[in-house]
N, C-alpha and C positions, 0 to 999 in steps of 0.2 A: 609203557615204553612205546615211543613214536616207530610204524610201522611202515613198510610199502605196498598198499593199494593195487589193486590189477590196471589204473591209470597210471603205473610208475609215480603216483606223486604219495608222500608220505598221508597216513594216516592219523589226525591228530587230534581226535575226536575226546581222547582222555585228557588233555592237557590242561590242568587248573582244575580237574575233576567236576567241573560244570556241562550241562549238556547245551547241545549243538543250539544257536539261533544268529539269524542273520543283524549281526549290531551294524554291519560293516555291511551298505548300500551306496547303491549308485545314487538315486534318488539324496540321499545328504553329502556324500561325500561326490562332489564333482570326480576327482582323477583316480577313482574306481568305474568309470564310465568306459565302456567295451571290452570288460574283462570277463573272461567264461564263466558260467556259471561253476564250474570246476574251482579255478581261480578264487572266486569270491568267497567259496568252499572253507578250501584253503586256509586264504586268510582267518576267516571267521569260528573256524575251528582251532586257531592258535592265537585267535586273542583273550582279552581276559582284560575286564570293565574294571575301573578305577575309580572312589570319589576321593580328592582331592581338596585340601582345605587352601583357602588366599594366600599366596606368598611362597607357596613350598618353592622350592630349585627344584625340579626335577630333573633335572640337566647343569652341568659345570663346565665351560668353558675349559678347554683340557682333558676333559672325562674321556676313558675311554668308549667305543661305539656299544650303543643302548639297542634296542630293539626299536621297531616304529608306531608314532603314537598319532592318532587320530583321535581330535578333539571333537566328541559327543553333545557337552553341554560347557558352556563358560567360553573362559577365553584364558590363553599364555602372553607373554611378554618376552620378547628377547632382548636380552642386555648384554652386556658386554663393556668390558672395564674401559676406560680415557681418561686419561690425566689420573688415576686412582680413585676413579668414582665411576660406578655401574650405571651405566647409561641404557636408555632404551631404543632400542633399533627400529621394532617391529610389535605391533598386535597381531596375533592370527585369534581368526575365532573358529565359533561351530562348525565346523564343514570342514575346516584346514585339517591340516599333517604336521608333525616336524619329525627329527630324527634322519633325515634325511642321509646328510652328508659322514656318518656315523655306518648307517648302513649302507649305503653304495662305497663309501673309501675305507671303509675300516680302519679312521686314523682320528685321534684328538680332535675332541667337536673345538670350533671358534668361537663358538658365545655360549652363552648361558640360557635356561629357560626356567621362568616362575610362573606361575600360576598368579594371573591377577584378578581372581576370584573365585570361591567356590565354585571345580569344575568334575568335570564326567569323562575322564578320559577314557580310551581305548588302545591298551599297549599289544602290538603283534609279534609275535616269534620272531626273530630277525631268523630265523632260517627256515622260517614260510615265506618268509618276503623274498627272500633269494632265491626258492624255489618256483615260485610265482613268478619275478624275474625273468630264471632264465623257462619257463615256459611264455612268458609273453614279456618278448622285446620293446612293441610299443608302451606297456606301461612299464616299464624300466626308463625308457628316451624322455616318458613325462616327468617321472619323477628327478631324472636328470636333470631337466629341462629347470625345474623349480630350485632342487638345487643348485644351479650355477647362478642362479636369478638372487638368490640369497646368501649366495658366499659373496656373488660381486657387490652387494647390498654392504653387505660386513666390512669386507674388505676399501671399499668406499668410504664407511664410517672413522675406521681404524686407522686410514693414512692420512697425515699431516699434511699431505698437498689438499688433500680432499676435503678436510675436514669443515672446512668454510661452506660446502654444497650445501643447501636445504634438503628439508625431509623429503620432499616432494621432487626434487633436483633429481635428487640419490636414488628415487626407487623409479622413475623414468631412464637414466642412465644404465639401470641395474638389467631394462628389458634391450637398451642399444646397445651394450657394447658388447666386442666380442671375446670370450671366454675358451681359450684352448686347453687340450690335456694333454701330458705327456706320458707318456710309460717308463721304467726304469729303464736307464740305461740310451732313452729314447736320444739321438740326437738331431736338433732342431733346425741347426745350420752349424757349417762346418768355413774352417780360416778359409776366407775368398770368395765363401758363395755370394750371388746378387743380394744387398742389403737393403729391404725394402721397407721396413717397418723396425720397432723396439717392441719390448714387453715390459711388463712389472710383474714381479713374483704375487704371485695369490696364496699360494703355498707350496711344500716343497723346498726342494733345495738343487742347485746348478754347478757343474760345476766346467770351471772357464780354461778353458787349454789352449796352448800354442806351441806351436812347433820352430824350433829355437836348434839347428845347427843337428837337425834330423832325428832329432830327441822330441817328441810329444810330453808336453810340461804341464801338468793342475798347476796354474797360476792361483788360483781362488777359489772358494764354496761360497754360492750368494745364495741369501734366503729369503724369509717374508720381506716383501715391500720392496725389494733390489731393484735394480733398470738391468736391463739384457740388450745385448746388440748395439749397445751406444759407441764401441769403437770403431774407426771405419777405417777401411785404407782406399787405394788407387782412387785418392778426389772424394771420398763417400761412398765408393759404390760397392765395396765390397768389405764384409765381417770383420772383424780383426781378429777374431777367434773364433775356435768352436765351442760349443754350447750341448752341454750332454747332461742328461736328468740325471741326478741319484738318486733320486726313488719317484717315485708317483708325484705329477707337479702340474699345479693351474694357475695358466698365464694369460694376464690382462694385455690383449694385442694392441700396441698404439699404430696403427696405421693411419691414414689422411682420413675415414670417416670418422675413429675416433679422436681426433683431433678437431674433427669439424663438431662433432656431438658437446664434448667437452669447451670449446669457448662459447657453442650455444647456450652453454650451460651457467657459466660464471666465467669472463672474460680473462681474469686473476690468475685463474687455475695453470693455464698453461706455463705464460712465463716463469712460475712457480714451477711448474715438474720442468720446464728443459733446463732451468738452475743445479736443480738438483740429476739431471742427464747429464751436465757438463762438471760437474763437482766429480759423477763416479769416471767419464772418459780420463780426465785428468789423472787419476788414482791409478787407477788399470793402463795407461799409459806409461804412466812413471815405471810399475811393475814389469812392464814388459819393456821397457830400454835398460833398466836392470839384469833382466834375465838375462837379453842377447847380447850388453855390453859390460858385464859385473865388474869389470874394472871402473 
């Protein structure tokens, strides 16, 4: 049984009943670069080496959150379903990580992960990794950093506006644009504040309120792929509702660089998403002269 050390960090030296050796370096893996040697410790003592034969899943799209995997020898594939066919997103190879988004949100991974060759992986504790974490913030913000870079990747691949980008399109956009998070209950903008920008849902879920004869009203729950902030009032300039997380939520911010990013990108795209901006204003419109006039 895992233990507490006189550095307050667990003990985990028994773990998989193999003994202590450094698999898990800065030197192969780049984003273990400035972490203590305590740290590296850590890790290293809660991992436990894998061989892997071509093709396995080792991850399912849905799954609930795995521990973290660092690829030793070979290479993975991320896929992910379109149109009812598994498509591929991404290669990582030697040196890379996944498992990412699993451990830092502890929510249903978005893609899938096979092994697209006899590989060597390295699975770690997810609760040395969170321990490791919260002792060292900066390599927490990296591994952040690469998951938002990879959800927005996903999330890119998965939406129908998007879908037209190239490979190359998608993983350039995936380092511009910008990625918010919300906390439960977080609220983002409330009926009236300056309307300066929209969103698209990455994940998560929203839900949409307005205040209707001094009663605060859930008009709606919006989820993956939704637009946000598309109602306006006073000429555009201000929300037409508030906007409040139901649980943990990451939002694709369209503001004027990303708008400028995205026609750099495919000229198409836009007129395509303000279609579908004006499709949901319309909806949400209707719902709310409903509400305030039900007769």
């Amino acid at each position: 049984m895992a233990k507490i050390n006189d550095d307050g960090f667990l003990e985990l030296s028994g773990v998989h009943g193999k003994a202590f050796h450094y698999v898990l370096n800065a030197e192969k893996f780049l984003i273990l670069q400035d972490l203590s040697p305590l740290s590296l410790r850590v890790l290293n003592q809660a991992s436990y080496t894998m061989h892997v034969s071509k093709g396995v899943e080792m991850m399912h799209a849905g799954d609930t959150p795995h521990d973290l995997y660092f690829i030793n020898k070979g290479s993975v594939t991320i896929g992910k379903e379109n149109d009812g066919k598994m498509k591929a997103i991404a290669k990582l190879m030697a040196g890379d990580f996944y498992g990412e988004y699993g451990v830092l949100r502890g929510k249903a991974r978005f893609a899938s992960v096979f092994t697209a060759e006899q590989s060597e992986l390295i699975r770690v504790d997810l609760h040395a990794v969170h321990q490791v974490f919260d002792a060292d913030k900066e390599f927490r913000n990296k591994v952040n950093a690469v998951m938002k870079e990879r959800m927005l990747n996903s999330f890119l691949f998965g939406h129908a506006v998007f879908q037209r980008l190239t490979t190359s399109a998608r993983s350039i956009l995936s380092k511009q644009l910008e990625v918010i998070e919300l906390e439960r209950d977080e609220v983002l903008f409330r009926e009236g504040d300056n309307a300066e920008q929209c969103y698209l849902i990455i994940s998560g879920e929203a839900e949409i309120s307005v205040t209707a004869k001094g009663v605060s009203t859930v008009l709606e729950v919006r989820r993956h792929n939704n637009v946000l902030g598309e109602v306006r009032g006073n000429k555009g300039a201000a929300y037409g509702y508030t906007l409040r997380a139901a649980n943990t939520m990451d939002l694709l911010v369209l503001n004027k660089a990303a708008v400028s990013y995205l026609q750099q990108a495919d000229e198409k795209i836009m007129p395509m998403l303000n279609h579908q901006i004006n499709l949901t204003a319309k909806k949400t419109t209707l719902a709310l002269t409903k509400l305030i006039n039900p007769s």
